[in-house]
Structures are given as C-alpha cells and as structure tokens.
C-alpha positions as a LaTeX table, in Angstrom:
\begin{tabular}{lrrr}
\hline
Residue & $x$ (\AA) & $y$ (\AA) & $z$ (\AA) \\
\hline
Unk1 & $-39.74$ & $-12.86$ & 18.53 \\
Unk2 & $-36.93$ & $-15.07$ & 17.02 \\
Unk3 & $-34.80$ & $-13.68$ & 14.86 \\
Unk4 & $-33.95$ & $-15.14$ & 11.64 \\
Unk5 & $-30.20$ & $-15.28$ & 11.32 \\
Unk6 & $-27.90$ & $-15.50$ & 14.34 \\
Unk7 & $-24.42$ & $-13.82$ & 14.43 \\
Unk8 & $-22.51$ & $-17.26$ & 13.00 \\
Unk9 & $-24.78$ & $-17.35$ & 9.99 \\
Unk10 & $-23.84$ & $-13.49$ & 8.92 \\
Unk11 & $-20.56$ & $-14.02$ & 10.05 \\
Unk12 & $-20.60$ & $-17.24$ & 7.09 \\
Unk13 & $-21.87$ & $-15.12$ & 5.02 \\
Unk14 & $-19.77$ & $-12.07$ & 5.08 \\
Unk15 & $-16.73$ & $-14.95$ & 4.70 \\
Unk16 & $-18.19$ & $-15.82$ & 1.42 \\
Unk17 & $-19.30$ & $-12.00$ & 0.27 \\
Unk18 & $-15.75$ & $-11.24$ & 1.24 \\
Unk19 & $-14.16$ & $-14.28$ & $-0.45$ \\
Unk20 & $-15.55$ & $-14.14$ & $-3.71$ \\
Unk21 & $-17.41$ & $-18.04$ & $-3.31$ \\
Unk22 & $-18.07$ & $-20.74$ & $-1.17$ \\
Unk23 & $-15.15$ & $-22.65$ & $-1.86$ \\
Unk24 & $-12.57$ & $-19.59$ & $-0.45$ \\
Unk25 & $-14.86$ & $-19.20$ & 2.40 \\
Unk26 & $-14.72$ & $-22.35$ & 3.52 \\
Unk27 & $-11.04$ & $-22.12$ & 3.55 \\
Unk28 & $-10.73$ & $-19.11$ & 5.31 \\
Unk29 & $-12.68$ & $-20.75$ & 8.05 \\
Unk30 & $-11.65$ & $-24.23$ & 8.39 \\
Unk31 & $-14.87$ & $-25.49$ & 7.12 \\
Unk32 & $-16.07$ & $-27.61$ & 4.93 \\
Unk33 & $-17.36$ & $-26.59$ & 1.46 \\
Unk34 & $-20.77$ & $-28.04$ & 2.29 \\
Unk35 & $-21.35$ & $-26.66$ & 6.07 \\
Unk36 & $-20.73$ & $-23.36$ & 4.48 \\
Unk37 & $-23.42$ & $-23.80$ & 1.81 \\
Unk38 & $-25.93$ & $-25.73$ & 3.88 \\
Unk39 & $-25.60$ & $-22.54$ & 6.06 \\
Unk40 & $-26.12$ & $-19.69$ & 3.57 \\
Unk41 & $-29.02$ & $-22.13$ & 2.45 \\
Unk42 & $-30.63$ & $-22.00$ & 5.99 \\
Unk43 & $-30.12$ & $-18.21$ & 6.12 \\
Unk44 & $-32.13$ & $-17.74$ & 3.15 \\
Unk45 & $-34.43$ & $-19.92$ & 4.33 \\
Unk46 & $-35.25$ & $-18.13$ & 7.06 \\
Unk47 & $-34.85$ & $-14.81$ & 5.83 \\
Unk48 & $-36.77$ & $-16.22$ & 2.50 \\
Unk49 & $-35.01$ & $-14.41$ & 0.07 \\
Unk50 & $-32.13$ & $-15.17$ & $-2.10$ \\
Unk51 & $-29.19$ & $-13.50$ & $-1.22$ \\
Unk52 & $-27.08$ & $-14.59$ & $-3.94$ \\
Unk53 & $-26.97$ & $-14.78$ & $-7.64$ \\
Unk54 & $-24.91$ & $-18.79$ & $-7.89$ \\
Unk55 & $-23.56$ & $-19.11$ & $-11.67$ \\
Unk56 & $-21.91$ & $-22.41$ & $-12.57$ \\
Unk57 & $-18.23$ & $-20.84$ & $-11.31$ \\
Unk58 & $-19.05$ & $-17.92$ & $-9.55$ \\
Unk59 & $-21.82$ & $-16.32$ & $-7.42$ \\
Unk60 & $-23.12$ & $-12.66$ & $-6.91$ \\
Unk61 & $-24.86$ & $-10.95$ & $-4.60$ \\
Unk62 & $-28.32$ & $-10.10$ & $-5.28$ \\
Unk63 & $-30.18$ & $-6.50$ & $-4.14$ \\
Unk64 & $-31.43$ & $-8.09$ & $-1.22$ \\
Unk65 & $-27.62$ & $-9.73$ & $-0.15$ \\
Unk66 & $-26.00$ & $-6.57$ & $-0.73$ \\
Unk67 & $-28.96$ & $-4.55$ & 1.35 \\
Unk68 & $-27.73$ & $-7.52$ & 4.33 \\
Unk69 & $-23.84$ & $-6.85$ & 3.91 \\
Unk70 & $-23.86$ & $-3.32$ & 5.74 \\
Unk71 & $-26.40$ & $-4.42$ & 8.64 \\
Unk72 & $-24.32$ & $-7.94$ & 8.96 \\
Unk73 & $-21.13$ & $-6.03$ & 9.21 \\
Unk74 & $-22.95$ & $-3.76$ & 11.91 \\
Unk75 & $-24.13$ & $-6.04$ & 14.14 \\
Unk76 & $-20.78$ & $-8.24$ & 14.21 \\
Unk77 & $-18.63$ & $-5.01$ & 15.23 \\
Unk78 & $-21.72$ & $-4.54$ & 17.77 \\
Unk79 & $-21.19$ & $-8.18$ & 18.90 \\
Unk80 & $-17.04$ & $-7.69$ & 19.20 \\
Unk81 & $-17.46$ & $-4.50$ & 21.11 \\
Unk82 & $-20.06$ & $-6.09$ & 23.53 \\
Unk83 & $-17.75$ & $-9.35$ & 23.96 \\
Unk84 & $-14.75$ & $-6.59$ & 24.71 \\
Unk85 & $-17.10$ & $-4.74$ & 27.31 \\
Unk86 & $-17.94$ & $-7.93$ & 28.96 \\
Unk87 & $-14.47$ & $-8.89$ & 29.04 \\
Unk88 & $-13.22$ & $-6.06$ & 30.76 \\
Unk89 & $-15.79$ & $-6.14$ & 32.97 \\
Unk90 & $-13.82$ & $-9.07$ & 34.62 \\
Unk91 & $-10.85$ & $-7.24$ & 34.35 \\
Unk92 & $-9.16$ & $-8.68$ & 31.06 \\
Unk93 & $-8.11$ & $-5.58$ & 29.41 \\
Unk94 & $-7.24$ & $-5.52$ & 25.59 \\
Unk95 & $-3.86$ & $-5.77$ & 25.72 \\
Unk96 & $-3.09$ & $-3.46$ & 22.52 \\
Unk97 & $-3.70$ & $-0.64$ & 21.00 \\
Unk98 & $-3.55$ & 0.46 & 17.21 \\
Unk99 & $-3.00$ & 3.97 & 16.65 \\
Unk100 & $-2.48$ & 6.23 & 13.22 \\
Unk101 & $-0.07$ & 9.23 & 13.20 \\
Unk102 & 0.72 & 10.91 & 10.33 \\
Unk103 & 3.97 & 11.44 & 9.08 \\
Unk104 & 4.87 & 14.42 & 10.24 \\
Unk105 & 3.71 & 14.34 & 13.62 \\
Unk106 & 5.42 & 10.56 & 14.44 \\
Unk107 & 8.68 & 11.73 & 14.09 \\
Unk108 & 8.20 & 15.22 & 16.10 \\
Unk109 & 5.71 & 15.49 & 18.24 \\
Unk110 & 4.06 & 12.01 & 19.13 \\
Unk111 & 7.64 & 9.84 & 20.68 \\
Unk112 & 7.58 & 11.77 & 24.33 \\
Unk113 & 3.52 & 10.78 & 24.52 \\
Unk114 & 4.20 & 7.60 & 23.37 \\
Unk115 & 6.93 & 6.91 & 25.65 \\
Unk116 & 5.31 & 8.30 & 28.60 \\
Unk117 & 1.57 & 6.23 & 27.94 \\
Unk118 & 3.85 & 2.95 & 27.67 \\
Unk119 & 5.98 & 3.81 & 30.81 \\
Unk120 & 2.17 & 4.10 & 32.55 \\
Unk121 & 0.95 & 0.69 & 31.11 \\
Unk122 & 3.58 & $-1.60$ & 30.22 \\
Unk123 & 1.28 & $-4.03$ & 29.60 \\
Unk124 & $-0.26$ & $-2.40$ & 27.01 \\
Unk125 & 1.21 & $-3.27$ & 23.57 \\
Unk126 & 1.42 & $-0.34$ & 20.90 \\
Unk127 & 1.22 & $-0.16$ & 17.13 \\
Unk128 & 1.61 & 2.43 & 15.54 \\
Unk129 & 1.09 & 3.42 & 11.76 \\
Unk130 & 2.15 & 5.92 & 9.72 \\
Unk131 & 0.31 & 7.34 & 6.35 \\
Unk132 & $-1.37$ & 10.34 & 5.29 \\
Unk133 & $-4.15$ & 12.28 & 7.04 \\
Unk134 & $-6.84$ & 10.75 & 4.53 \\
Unk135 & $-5.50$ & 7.13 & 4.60 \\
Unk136 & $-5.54$ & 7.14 & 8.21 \\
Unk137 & $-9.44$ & 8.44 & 8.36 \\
Unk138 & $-10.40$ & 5.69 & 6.25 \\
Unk139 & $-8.51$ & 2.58 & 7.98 \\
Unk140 & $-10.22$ & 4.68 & 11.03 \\
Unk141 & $-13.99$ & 4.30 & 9.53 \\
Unk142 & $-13.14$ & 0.83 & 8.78 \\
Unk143 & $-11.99$ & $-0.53$ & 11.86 \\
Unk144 & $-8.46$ & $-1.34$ & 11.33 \\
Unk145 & $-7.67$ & 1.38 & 13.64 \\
Unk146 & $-8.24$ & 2.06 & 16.90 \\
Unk147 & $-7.37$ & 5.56 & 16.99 \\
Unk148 & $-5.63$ & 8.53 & 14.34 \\
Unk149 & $-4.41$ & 11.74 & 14.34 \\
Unk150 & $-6.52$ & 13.85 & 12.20 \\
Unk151 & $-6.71$ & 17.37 & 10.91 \\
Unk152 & $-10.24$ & 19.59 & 11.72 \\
Unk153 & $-10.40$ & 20.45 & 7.77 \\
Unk154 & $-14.51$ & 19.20 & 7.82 \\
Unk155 & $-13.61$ & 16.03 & 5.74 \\
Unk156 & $-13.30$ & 13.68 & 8.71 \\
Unk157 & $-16.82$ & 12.57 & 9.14 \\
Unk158 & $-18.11$ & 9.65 & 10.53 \\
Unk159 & $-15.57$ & 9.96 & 13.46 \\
Unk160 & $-15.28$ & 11.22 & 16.92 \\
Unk161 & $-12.53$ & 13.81 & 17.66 \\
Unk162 & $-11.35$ & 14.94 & 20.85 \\
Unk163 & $-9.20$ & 18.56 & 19.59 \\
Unk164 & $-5.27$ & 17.96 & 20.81 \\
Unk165 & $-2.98$ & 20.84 & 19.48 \\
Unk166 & $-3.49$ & 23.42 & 16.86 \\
Unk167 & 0.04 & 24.17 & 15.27 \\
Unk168 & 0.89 & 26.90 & 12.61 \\
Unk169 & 2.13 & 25.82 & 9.10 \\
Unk170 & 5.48 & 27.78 & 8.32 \\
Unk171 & 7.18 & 28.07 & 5.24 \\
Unk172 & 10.71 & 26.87 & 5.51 \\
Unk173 & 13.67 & 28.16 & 3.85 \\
Unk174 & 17.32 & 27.81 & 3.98 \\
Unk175 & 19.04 & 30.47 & 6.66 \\
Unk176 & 20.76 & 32.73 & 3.48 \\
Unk177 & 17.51 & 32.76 & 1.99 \\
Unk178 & 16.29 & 36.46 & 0.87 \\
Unk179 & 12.78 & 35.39 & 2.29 \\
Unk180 & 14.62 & 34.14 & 5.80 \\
Unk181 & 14.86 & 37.38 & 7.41 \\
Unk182 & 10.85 & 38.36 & 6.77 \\
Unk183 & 8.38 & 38.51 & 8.97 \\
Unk184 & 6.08 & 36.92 & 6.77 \\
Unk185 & 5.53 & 35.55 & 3.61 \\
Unk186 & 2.39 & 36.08 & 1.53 \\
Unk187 & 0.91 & 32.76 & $-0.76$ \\
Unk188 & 2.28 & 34.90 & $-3.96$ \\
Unk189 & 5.69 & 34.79 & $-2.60$ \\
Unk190 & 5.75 & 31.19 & $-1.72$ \\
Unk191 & 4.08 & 30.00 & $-4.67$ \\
Unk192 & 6.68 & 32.46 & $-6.97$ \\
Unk193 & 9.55 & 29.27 & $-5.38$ \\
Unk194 & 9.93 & 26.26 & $-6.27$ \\
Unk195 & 8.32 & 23.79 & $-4.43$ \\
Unk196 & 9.49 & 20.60 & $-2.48$ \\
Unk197 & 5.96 & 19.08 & $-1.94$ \\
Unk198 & 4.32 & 15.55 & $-0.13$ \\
Unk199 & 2.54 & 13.49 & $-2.73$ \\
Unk200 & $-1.12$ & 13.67 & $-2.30$ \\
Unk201 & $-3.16$ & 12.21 & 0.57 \\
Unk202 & $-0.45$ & 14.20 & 3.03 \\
Unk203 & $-2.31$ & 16.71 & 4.56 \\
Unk204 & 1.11 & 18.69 & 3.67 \\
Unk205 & 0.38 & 18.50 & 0.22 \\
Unk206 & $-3.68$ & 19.27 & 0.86 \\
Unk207 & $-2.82$ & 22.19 & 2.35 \\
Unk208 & $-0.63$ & 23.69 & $-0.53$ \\
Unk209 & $-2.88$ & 22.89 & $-2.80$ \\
Unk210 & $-5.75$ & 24.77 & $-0.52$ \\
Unk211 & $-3.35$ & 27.62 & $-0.06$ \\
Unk212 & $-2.88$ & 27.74 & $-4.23$ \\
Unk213 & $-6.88$ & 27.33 & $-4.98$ \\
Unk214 & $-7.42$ & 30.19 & $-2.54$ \\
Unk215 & $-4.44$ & 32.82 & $-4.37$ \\
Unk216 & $-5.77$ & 31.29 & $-7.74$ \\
Unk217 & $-1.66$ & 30.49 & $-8.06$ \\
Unk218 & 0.43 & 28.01 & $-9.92$ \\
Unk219 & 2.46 & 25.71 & $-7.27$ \\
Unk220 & 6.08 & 25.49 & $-8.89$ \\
Unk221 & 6.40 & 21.74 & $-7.86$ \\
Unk222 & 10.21 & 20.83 & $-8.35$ \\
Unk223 & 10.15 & 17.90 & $-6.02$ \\
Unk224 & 7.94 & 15.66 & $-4.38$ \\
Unk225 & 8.89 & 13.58 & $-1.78$ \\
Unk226 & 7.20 & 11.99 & 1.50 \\
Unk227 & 10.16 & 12.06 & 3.00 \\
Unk228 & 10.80 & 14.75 & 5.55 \\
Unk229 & 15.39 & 14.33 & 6.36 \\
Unk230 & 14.91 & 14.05 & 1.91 \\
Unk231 & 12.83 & 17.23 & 1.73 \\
Unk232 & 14.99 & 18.98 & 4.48 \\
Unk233 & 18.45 & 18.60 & 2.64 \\
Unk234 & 16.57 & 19.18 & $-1.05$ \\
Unk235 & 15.57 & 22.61 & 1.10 \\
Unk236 & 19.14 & 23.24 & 2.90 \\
Unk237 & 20.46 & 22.82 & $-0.58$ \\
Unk238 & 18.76 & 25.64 & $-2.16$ \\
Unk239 & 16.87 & 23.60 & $-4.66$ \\
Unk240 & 13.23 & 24.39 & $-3.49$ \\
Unk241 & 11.19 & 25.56 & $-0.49$ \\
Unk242 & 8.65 & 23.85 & 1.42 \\
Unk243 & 5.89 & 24.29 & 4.14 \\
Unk244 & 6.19 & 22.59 & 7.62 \\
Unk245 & 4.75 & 22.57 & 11.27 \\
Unk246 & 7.01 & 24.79 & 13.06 \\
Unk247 & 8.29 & 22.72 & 15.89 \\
Unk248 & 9.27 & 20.06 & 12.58 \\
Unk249 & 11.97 & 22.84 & 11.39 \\
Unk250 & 13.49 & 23.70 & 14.06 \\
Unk251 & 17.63 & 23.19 & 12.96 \\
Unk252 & 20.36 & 25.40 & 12.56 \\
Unk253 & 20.54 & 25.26 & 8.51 \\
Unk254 & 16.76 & 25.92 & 8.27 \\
Unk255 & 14.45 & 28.72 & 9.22 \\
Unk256 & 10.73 & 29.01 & 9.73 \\
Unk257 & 8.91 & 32.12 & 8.96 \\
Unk258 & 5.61 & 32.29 & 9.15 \\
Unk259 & 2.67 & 33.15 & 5.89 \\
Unk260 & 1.32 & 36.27 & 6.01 \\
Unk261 & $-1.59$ & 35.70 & 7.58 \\
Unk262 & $-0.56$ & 32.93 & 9.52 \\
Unk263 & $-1.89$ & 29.52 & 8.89 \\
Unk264 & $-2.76$ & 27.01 & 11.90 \\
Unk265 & $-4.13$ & 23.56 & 11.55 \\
Unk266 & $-6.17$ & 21.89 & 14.18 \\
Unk267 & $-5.13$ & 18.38 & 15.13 \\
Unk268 & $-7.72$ & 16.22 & 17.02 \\
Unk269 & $-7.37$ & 12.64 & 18.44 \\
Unk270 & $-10.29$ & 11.00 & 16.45 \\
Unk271 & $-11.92$ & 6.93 & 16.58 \\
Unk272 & $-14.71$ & 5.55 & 14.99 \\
Unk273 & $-18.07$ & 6.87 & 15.38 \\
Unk274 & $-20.11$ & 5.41 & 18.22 \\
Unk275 & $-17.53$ & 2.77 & 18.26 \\
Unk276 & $-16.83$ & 1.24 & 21.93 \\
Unk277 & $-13.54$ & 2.58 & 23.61 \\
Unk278 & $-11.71$ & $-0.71$ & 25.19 \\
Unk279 & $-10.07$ & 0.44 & 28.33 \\
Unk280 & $-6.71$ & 0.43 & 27.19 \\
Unk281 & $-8.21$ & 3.27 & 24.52 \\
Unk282 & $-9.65$ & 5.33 & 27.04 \\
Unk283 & $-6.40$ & 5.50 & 28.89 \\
Unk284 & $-4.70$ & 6.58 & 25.81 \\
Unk285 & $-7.44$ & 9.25 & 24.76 \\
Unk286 & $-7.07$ & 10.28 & 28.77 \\
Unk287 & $-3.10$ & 10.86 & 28.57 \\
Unk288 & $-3.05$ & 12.47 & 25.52 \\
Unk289 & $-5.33$ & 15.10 & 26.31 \\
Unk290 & $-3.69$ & 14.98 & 29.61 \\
Unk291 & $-0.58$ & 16.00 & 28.44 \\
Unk292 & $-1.19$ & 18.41 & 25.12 \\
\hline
\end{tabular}
C-alpha cells in the first residue's frame, strides 16, 4: 500500500510549520517559494485534507496539520537514526558526541571521565553543555542532546537512565563556623542561616526548596548565584551558608558536614527514550559506567 506523503514532503512541511510561512521556508531550504507550495499542495492532496489555515499574510495550522506535526517529527528522527545505523554499519562512525552536565558536576567530577573517553577515541569530537538539571532533560527530550546527567527525583520521564553515582548533599560552612564542628545538621538549623542559593532550574536550588517544603521552613535566601568559586567566597566570608555535593567542598577554608539525616541524590546517565545510540554514544555510556 503506498503511502501518501514521503519523508521530503513532511520534512517541507515541518520547514514551513517551523518557519511561520512559505516564504521563510523556502529560504531556509534553498528553494523556491513555489516548489515549496506546489509541495504542501501535493501533500494535501494526497492526504486530502487541509493542513493549513492560508490568510492573505500569514497561514495556520489547522486540527488536522497540527495532529501531522508530532507523527512528521517522529518519523524524520526515525529516518536520521536509521540513516546513522546504516552508516555505521559500513563503519562511518558519528564523529561527535553532545553531552549535558550540570553545573556542578562539570567542574568536579566529570573532567577525569572526559579526559580518559577522549584519550580512548580521539576521533571522537566532544561537546559539552552546561545548564541546570531541568534544562538539560528538556534539550534531552528534544533531541539537541545526545546524552545528560540527570538526577533520579521521578521528574525525568520520557528518558532512559543508566544510574552512575549517588552522592550526599552537605551543608557547607566556613571552618570557624559554630555548626563546623557537628556531626550533623538538622533542616531547622540550616534553614535558621542565611542562604547562598542557585537560581531555579539547578537541581541545587530544587533540592532546598524540597528540603524547606518538607520542614514547612522559611529559606533565608541572602544570595543567589549560579556560580559555584562566587558562592564559595560569599560562604568563606561568613555572609551565608550553602548546600553542596561533598567531593565539590572539599578546601581548606570550607567544611562539609553532613544534614541530619543525611541526604543523597542519585545521578544517572540518561538519553532520549527509544532513541538510537550511534556508536560513538554507546562507547561513552560503556566508559562511564565503566569507570563510576
């Protein structure tokens, strides 16, 4: 049975969805204004339904084109990750790989697996981004990453996670602090401090706030900053407090102690759901479980 669109039609007509009109979608693929038209025209031929609303200087999707923009968008990452499969099939591996860290973990924990996976595959070139635990599920679940760092909080669906590390939360003071010399601090202790905070989409900041909803306490919030040397010398300085993984404290001037209970997160290495794993993936997902 034929089908009636092909992948260049929906891939036309996600350029125009995406593009606002005809005219931009042309553009954006080196078309003309008419073999973009003439296309969409033949889709909805075929398909015999209108797909969009035209007005005289700008178009909109009808019900049935905006029940076609998730199933187009489907099939064409479908189409990519069959084309990659095929690819490497004959040996042409993807030759880079896009991977989110959040901010706390790129400058502590991920350099030495980094380093190592590049000193395996030279060939392989890396790019990494950092942002906060909920911006990097998103870009995740939207294909503009290949792989992320998440934290197991429940709110990372639509992904696969492999679990990596689970690392306790600390709160960290200055060394003459009267809290350093505890052996734990309770929420109501930390939350009677002020606060040196991330700004929100950090899981940092999520879990504060989680900690505060749970105590039914008031965070003190005297600075916020995503900046971890900023929040450390805000901290040495004896203007606020602030909650770190351990291994992120560890200098002289600071000390971690840990909440009373303790507090871990669980940190998985996560991709897009049923998405296919290009070989130069795999490897990566292979070392870093490898070496956790």
């Amino acid at each position: 049975m034929a089908l009636p669109f092909d992948l260049r039609s929906l891939s036309v007509f996600l350029a125009v969805v995406d593009h606002g009109g005809f005219s931009a979608a042309a553009r954006s693929l080196h078309l003309a204004q008419s073999a973009v038209s003439q296309t969409i025209a033949n889709l909805e031929h075929r398909l015999d339904l209108a797909l969009f609303h035209r007005h005289e200087r700008r178009i909109a999707l009808t019900a049935e084109g905006e029940a076609l923009v998730g199933h187009a968008r489907d099939l064409l990452a479908r189409a990519d990750a069959a084309h990659l499969a095929m690819r490497e099939l004959n040996e042409l591996v993807k030759g880079e790989l896009r991977i989110g860290i959040p901010s706390m973990l790129g400058s502590y924990y991920f350099p030495p697996l980094l380093m190592g996976f590049k000193a395996r595959h030279p060939g392989i070139r890396l790019t990494v981004v950092e942002a906060g635990a909920r911006r990097l599920q998103g870009l995740i679940a939207d294909g503009e990453l290949d792989l992320g760092v998440v934290i197991d909080d429940g709110a990372s669906r639509h992904l696969t996670r492999q679990p990596l590390a689970r690392e306790e939360m600390v709160v960290c003071v200055p060394r003459d602090h009267p809290l350093a010399g505890r052996s734990g601090i309770t929420p109501e202790a930390f939350f009677a401090e002020p606060l040196v905070v991330f700004q929100d989409g950090y899981f940092h900041r999520e879990f504060i706030d989680a900690l505060a909803r749970e105590t039914g306490a008031d965070a003190q919030v005297a600075f916020e900053s995503n900046l971890i040397p900023l929040t450390k010398a805000i901290v040495r300085q004896g203007f606020g407090i602030t909650t770190f993984l351990r291994r992120v404290v560890e200098e002289p001037e600071l000390a971690a102690v840990s909440f009373d209970p303790p507090a871990w997160l669980s940190l998985s290495l996560a991709w897009k759901e049923s998405a296919y794993l290009s070989r130069a993936e795999r490897a990566f997902v292979d070392f870093a479980l490898a070496h956790r």
